[in-house]
N, C-alpha and C positions, 0 to 999 in steps of 0.2 A: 450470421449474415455480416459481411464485410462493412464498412463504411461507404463503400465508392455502390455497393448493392443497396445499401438504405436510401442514401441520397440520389439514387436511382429511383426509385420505390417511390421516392417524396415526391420527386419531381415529376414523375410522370401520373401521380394521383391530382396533384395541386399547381400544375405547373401553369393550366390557364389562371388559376386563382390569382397567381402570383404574376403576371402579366397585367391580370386586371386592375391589380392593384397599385401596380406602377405606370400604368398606363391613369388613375385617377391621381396620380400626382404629378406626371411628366406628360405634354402635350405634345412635343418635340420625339416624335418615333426611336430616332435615334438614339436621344437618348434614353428615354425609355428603354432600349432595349441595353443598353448599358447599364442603367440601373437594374435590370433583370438580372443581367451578370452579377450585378454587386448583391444581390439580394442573394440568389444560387451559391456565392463563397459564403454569406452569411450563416448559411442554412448550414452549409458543410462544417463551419467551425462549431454553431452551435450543436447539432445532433446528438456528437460526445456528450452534451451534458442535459442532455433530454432524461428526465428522472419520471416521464411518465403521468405525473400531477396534471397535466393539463390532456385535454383533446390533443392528436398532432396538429387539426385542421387549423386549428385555433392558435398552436405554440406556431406554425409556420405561418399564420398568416400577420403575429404579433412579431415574428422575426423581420416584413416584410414591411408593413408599417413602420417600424424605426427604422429599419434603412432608409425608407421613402424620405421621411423627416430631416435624416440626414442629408439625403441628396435635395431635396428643397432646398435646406436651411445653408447647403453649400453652393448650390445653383439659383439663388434671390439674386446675385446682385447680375445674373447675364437676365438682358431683354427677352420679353418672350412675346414673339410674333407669331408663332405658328397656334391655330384653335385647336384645340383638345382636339384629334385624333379618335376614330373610332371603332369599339370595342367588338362591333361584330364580327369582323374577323373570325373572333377566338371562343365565338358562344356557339355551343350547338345548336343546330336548329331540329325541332321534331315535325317539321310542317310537314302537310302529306303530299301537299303538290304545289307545282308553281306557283299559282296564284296565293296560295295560302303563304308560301316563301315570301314571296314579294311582299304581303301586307305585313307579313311579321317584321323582317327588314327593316320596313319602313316605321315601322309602332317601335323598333328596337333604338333605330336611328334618331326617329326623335327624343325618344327618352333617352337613350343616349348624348343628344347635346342637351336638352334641360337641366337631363347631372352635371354636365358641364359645367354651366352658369351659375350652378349652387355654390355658395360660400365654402373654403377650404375643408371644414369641421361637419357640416351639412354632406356636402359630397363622401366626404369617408365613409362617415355613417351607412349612407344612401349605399353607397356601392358594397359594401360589407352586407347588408341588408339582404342585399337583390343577390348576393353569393350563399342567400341561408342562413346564417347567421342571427342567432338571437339575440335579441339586444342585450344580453349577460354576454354572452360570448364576443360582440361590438362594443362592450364596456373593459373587457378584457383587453382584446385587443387593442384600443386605444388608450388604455390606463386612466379612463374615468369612472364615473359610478353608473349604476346600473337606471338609475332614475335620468341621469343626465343624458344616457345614452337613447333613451324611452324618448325624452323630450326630443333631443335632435333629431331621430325618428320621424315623429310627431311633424315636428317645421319643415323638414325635409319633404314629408309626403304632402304637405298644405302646400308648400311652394311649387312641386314638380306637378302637382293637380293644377295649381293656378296658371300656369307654362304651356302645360298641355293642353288644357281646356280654351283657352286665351289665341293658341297657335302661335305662339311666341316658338313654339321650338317644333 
């Protein structure tokens, strides 16, 4: 299989993943979806040196989180006005009919801006989490321990309960 077929392959198994992922670090659509681009070269140069040791899910979605990082940590000093942006768009829905649409929407929406308001380290977690993600596999990907990832977990689900519960979101 080619390169330009792998990286096909990748992005069309992970490619919301990898949306959502840059969409829990960039609120600003645009560029979010710029960072999407930046993510998708990332993936291309790493591939080549993909040796198999890890899950893909997990090596793409650790490729995806350090871009993020870096676009943060290169996009801190512009103001940011626009709210977090949201992720339904890009989530399937398995609802069986309208109504059932509409309340999931709205349960997704809210939990979707609750994530929002969570701390930078809290929201990662949380959105890694809510993609499947085992907290070993969310300790991977963000280059912590497996316990610390547990913990984040942990505060993340007590916070987005007290949000939701509360109607704060």
């Amino acid at each position: 299989m080619s390169l330009q077929e792998e990286l096909a392959a990748v992005l069309r198994e992970h490619g919301a993943l990898i949306v959502r992922i840059a969409r829990s670090h960039e609120s600003d659509r645009g560029r979010a979806e710029e960072l999407v681009q930046d993510i998708h070269v990332a993936i291309w140069q790493a591939l080549p040196k993909f040796r198999g040791e890890a899950n893909v899910r997990t090596y793409i979605a650790r490729i995806a989180q350090n871009r993020a990082i870096t676009h943060v940590t290169r996009e801190a000093r512009r103001p940011r006005s626009a709210p977090l942006e949201e992720i339904v768009d890009v989530l399937p829905s398995d609802a069986a009919g309208p109504e059932d649409a509409a309340a999931e929407t709205e349960t997704r929406r809210r939990l979707q801006r609750a994530v929002g308001t969570l701390p930078l380290a809290l929201r990662l977690t949380v959105t890694l989490a809510l993609e499947g993600f085992s907290p070993d596999e969310v300790a991977t990907v963000l280059g912590i321990s497996s316990s610390a990832a547990s913990v984040r977990l942990h505060r993340a689900k007590a916070a987005l309960m007290d949000k939701l519960n509360s109607g704060e979101a």
